[in-house]
BASE-164789 format. One record per atom (N, C-alpha, C): z, x, y. Coordinates in pm, whole numbers, padded with zeros to 5 digits, always signed. Layout:
N
ZXY;...
//
This chain:
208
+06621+10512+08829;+06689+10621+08759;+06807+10674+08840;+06771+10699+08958;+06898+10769+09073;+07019+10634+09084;+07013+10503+09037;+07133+10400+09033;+07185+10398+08927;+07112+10432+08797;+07166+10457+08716;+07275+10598+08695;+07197+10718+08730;+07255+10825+08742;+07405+10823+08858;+07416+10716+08932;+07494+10711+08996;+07615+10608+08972;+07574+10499+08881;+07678+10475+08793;+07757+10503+08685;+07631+10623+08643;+07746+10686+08517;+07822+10779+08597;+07791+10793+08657;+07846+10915+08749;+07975+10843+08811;+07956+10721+08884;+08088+10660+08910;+08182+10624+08798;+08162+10566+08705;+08183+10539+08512;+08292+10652+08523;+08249+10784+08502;+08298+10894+08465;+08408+10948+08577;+08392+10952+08668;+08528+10975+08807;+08645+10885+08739;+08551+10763+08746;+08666+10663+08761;+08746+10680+08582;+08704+10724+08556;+08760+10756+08374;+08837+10868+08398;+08897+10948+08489;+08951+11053+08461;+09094+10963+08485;+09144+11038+08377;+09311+10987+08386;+09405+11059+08468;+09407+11057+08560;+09480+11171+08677;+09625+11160+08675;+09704+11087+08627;+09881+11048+08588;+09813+11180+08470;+09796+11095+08321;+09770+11164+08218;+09773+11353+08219;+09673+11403+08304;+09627+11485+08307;+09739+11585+08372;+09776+11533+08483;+09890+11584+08614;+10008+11598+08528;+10016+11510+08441;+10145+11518+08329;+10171+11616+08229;+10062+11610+08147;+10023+11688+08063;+10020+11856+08115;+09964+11869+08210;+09914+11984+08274;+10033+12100+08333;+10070+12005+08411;+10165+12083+08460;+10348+12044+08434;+10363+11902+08417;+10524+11879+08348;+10509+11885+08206;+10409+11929+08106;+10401+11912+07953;+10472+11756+07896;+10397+11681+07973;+10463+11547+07945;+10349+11462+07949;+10362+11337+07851;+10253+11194+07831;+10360+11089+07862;+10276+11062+08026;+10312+10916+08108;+10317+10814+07994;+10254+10809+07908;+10176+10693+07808;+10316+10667+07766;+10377+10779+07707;+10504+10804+07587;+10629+10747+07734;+10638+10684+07833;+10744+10692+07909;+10748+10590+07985;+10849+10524+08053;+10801+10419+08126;+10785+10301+08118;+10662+10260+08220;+10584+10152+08132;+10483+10220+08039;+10431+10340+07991;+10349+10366+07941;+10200+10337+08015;+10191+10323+08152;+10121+10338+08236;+10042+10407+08305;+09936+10458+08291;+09881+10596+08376;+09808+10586+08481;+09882+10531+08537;+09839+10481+08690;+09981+10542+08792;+09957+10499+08966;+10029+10626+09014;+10200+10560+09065;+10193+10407+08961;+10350+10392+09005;+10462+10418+08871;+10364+10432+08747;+10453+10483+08650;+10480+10636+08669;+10377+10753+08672;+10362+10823+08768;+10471+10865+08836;+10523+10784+08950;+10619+10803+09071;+10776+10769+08980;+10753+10690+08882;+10882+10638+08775;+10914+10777+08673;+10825+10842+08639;+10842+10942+08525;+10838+11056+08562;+10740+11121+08669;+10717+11252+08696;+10756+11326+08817;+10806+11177+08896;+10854+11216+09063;+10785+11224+09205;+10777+11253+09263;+10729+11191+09412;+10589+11319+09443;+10649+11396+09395;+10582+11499+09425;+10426+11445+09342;+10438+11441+09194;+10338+11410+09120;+10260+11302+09149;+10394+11176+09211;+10303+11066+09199;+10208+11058+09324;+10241+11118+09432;+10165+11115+09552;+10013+11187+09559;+10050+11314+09423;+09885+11371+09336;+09817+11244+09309;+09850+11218+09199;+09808+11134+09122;+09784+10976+09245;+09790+10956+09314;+09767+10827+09429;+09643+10880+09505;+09665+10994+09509;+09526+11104+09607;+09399+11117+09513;+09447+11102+09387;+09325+11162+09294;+09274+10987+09280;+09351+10929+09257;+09299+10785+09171;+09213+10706+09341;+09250+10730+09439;+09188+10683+09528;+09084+10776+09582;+09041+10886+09540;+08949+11000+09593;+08832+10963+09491;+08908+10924+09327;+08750+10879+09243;+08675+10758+09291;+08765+10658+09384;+08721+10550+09398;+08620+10583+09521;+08635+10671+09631;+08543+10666+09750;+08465+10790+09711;+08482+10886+09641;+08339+10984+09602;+08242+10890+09546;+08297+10793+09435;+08202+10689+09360;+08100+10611+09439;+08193+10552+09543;+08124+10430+09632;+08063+10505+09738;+08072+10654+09784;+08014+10725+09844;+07890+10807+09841;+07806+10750+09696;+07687+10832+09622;+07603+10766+09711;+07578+10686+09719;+07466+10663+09782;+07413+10668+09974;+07538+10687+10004;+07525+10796+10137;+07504+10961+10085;+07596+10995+09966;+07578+11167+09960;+07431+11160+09920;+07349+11116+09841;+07261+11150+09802;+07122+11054+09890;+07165+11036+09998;+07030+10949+10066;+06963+10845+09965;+07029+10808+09884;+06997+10634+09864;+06988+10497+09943;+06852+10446+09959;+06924+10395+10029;+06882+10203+09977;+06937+10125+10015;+06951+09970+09950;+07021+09945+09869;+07102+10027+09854;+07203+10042+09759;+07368+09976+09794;+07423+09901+09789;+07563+09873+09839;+07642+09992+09761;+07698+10056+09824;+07857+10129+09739;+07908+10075+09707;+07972+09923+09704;+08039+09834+09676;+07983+09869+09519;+07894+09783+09461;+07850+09801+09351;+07866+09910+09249;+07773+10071+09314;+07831+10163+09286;+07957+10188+09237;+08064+10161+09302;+08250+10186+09320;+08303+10134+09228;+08193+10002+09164;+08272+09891+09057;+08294+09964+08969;+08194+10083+08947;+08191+10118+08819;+08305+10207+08840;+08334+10304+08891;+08493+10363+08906;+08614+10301+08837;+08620+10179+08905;+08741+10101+08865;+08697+10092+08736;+08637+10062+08667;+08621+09996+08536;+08659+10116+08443;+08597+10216+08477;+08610+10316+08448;+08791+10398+08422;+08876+10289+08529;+08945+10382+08534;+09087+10272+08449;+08997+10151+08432;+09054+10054+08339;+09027+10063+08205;+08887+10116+08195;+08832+10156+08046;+08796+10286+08043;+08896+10407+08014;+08868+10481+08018;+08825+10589+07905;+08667+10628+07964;+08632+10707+07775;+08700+10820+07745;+08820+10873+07856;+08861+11014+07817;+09041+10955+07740;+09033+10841+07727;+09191+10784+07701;+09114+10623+07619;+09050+10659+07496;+08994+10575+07414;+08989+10412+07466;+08919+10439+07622;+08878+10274+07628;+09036+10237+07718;+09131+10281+07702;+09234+10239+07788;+09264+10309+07887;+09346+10214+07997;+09324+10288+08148;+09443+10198+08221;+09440+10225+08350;+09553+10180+08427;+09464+10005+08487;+09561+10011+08615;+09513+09853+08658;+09422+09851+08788;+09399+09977+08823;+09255+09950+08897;+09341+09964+09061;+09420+09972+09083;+09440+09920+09208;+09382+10051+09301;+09480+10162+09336;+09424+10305+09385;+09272+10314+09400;+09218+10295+09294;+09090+10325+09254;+08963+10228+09395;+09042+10135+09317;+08973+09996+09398;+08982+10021+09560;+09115+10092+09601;+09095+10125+09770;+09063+10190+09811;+09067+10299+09710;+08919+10412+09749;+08774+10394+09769;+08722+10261+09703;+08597+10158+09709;+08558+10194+09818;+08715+10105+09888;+08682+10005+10002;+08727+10099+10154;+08815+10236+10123;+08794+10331+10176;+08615+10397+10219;+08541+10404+10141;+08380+10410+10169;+08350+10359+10239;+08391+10192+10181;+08270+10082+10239;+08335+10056+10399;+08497+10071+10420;+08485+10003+10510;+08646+10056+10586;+08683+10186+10672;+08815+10233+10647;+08857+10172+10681;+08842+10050+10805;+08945+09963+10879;+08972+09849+10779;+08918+09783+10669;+08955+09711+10595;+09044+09784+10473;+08987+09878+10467;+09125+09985+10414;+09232+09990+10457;+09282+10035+10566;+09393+09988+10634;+09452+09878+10621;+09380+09822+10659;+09444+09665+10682;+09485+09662+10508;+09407+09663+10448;+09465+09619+10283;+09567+09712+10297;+09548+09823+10294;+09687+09909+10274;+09795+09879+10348;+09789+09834+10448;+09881+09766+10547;+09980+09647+10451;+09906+09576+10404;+09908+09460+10286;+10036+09474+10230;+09956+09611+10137;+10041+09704+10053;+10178+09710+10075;+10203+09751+10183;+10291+09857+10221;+10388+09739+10228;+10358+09613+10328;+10436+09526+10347;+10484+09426+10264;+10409+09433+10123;+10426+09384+10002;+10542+09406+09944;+10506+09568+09899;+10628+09645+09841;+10780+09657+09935;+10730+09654+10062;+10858+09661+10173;+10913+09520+10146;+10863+09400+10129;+10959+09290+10091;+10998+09248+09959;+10893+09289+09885;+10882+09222+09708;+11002+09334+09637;+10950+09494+09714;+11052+09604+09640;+10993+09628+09489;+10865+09533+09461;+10783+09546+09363;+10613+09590+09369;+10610+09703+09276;+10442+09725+09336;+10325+09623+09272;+10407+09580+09156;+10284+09477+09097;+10284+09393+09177;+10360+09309+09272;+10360+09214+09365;+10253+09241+09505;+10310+09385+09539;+10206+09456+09671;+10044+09474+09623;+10037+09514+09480;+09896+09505+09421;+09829+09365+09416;+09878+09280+09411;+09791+09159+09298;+09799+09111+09535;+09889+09080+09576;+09851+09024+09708;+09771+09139+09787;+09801+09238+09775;+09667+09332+09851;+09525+09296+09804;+09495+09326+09699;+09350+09245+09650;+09337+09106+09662;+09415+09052+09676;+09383+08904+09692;+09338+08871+09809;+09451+08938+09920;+09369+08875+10059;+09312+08990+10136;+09298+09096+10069;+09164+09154+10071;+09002+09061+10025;+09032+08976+09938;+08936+08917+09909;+08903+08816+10010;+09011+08752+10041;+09001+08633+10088;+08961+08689+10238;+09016+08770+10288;+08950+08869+10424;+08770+08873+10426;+08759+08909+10321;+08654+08944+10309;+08533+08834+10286;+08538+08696+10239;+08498+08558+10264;+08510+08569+10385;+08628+08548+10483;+08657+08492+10634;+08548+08568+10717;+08514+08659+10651;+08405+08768+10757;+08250+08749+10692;+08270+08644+10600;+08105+08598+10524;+08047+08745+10509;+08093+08851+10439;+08088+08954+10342;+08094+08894+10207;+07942+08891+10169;+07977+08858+10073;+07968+08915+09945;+07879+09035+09923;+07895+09190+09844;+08047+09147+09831;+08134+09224+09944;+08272+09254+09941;+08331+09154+09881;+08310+09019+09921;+08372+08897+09855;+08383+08906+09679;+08254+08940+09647;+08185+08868+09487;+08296+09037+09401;+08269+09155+09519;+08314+09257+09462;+08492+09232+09452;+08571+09229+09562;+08691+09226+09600;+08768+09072+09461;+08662+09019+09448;+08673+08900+09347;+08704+08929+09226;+08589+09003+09190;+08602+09102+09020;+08679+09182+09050;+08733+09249+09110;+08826+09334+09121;+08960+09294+09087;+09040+09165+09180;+09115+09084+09167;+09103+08998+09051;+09002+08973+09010;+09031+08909+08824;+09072+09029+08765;+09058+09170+08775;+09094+09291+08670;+09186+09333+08690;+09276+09300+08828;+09401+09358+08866;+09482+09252+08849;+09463+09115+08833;+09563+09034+08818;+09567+09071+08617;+09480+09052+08544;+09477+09049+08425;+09556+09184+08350;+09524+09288+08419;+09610+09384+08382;+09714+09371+08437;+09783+09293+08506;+09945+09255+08570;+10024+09135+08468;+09912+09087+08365;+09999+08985+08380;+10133+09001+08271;+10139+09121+08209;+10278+09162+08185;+10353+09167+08305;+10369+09240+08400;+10404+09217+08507;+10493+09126+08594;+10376+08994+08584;+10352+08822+08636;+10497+08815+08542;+10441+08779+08448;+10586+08736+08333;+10692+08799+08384;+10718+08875+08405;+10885+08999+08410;+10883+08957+08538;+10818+08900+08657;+10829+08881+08786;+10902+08772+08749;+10837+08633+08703;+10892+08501+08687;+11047+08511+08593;+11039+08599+08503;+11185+08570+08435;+11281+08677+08506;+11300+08736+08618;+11370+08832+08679;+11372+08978+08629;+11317+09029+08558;+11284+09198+08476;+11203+09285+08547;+11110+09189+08627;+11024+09287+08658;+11122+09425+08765;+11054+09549+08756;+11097+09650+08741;+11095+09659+08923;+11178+09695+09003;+11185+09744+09152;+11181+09880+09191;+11141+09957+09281;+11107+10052+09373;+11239+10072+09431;+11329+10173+09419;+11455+10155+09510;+11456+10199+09695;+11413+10091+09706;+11412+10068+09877;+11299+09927+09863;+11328+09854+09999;+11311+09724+10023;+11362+09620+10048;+11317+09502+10077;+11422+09397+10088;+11451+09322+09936;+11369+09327+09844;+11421+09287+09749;+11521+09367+09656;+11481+09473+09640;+11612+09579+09606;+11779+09571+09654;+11717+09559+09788;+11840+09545+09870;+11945+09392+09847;+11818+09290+09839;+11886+09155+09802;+11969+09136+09649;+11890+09200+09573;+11879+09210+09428;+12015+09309+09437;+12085+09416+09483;+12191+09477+09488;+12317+09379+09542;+12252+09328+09635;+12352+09270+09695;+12402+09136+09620;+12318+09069+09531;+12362+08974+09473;+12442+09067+09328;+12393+09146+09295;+12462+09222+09203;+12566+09226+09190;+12651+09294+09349;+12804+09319+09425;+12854+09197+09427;+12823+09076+09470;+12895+08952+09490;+12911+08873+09324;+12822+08937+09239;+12830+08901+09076;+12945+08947+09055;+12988+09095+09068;+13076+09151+09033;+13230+09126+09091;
//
């Protein structure tokens, strides 16, 4: 009963729409209506500004490690958080407060792994950072942060983390693959700062 109670309980965190809400709330504005129509925290940073989107990055990664964190708060114990945490993300992909629709899991997902494991947090976020610092794209820094987060996580015969970091990365590539497409035909959308921004300008100037 207490794993159950602790997955709806993760279910429900991970369902709160925190772009949505942060939008609505305080700019009287729907992320949905703007953008990519995204409510996750890089449309977010595209529509509502730095200030909001850095809320909204704090909230979507805080549902992910309260989630994967139940079963330390509540002295459970045989329990992986890993498991627990899944349900967050899913939650925050299928969300019941935004009829079944939701963002792409990523935030959510490093808040997981924030619980389970902060130095592999880092390091993925590290990922991140150096993703977007060369790609200048966040769907690019997302889909390779989970990936060799996964693949990290095999090399260390983790294999919870593996089977988890796995499903995770099938739900973050699948919700990208609008994305994937606009990457391969040149559309996909850039972050202004980076090396691809920077390249992508600079071939611009020599067009002109």
């Amino acid at each position: 009963m207490q794993i159950i109670l602790m997955i709806v309980i993760a279910y429900l965190l991970g369902s709160i729409p925190s772009g949505v809400w942060i939008g609505q709330i305080f700019f009287h504005q729907d992320i949905r209506l703007a953008g990519s129509g995204n409510i996750g925290t890089t449309n977010t940073f595209r529509v509502l500004g730095t200030k909001a989107g850095i809320v909204v990055l704090a909230m979507d990664i805080l549902k992910g490690t309260l989630a994967a964190s139940q079963p330390y708060l509540f002295g459970v114990n045989g329990v992986n958080p890993l498991i627990i945490g899944l349900f967050a993300s899913l939650g925050h992909t299928f969300s019941i407060f935004d009829h079944f629709h939701g963002g792409k899991a990523v935030a959510t997902s490093a808040g997981i792994l924030l619980a389970y494991n902060p130095i592999l947090f880092l390091i993925a976020s590290s990922i991140f950072v150096a993703g977007l610092l060369l790609s200048s794209m966040a769907s690019v820094a997302s889909i390779l942060g989970i990936t060799l987060t996964t693949i990290i996580a095999l090399l260390l015969h983790d294999w919870i983390l593996s089977i988890i970091a796995g499903l995770l990365s099938v739900i973050v590539i699948w919700r990208h693959l609008g994305n994937i497409k606009r990457i391969f035909n040149g559309t996909e959308s850039m972050v202004s700062f980076g090396l691809g921004h920077f390249l992508k300008n600079k071939n611009n100037t020599l067009t002109l």
